[in-house]
C-alpha positions as a Markdown table, in Angstrom:
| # | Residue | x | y | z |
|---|---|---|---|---|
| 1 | Unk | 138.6 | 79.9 | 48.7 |
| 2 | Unk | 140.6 | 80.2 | 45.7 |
| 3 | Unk | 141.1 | 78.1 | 42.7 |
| 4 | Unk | 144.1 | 78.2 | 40.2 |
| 5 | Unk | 143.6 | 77.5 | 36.9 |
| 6 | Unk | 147.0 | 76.6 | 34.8 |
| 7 | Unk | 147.8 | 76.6 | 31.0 |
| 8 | Unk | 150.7 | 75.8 | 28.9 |
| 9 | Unk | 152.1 | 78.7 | 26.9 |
| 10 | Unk | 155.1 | 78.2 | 23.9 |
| 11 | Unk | 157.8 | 81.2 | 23.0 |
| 12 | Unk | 159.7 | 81.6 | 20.0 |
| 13 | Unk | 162.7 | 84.2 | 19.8 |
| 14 | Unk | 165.3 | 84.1 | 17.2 |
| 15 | Unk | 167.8 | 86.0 | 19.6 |
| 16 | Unk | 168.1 | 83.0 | 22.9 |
| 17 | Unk | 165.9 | 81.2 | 25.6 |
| 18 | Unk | 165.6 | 84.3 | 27.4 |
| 19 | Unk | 164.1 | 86.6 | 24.7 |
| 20 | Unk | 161.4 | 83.5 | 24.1 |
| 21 | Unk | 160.7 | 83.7 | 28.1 |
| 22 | Unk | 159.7 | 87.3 | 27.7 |
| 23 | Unk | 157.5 | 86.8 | 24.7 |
| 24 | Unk | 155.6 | 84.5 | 27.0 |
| 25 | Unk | 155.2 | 86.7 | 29.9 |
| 26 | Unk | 154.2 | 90.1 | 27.9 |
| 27 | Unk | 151.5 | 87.7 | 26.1 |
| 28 | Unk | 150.4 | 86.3 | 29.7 |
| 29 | Unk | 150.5 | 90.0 | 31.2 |
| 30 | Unk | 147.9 | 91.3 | 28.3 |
| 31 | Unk | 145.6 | 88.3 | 28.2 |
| 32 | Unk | 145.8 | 87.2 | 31.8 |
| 33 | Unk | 144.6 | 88.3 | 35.2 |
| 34 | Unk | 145.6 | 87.4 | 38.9 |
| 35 | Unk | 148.9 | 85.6 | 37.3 |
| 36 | Unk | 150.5 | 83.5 | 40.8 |
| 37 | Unk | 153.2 | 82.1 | 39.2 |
| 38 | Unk | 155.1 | 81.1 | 35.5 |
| 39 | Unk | 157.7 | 78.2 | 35.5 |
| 40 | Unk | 159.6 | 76.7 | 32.4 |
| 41 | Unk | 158.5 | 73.6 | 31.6 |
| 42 | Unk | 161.2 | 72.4 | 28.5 |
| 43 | Unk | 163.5 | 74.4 | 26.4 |
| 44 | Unk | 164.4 | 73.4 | 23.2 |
| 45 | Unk | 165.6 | 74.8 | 19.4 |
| 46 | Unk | 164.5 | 74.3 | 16.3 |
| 47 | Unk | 167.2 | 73.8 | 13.5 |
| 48 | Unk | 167.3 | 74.4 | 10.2 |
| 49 | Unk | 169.8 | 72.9 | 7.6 |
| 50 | Unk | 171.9 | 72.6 | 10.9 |
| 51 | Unk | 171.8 | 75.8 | 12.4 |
| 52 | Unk | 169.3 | 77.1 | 15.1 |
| 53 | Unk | 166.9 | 79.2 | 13.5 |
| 54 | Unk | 164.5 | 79.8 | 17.3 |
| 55 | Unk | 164.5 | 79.1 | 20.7 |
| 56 | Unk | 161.8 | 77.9 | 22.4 |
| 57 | Unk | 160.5 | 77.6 | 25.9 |
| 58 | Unk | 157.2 | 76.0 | 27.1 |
| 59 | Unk | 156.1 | 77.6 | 30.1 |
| 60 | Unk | 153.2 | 76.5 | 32.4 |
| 61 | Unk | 151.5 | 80.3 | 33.7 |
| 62 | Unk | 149.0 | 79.6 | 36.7 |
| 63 | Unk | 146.6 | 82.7 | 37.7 |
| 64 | Unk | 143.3 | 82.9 | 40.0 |
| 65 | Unk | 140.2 | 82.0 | 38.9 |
| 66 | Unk | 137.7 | 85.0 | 38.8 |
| 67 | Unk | 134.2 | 84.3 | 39.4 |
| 68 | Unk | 131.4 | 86.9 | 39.5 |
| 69 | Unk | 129.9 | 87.5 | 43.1 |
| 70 | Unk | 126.3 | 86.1 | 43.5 |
């Protein structure tokens, strides 16, 4: 039996939506095991004195659930 376990992860880039999609994965690959799948949630910008200062994606990252054997 397995058992997925999901969390929401947010990443910033100055340089586009792509750039903030690989901050989140390289954080997910050092910190995270058994990773089944990562899909965007939303994409948005944050502006400052009207011009875009980051992009940012929120991404949902789903991975197995490790439990020790008994």
């Amino acid at each position: 039996m397995s058992v997925v376990k999901i969390i929401e992860l947010v990443g910033e880039s100055p340089l586009g939506w792509e750039d903030a999609m690989k901050q989140i994965i390289a954080e997910a690959q050092m910190t995270l095991r058994g990773i089944t799948r990562i899909g965007v949630v939303e994409q948005d910008i944050r502006m400052i004195n009207d011009k875009i200062d980051v992009w940012r994606v929120r991404a949902q990252v789903s991975f197995r659930v490790e439990r020790p054997h008994e």
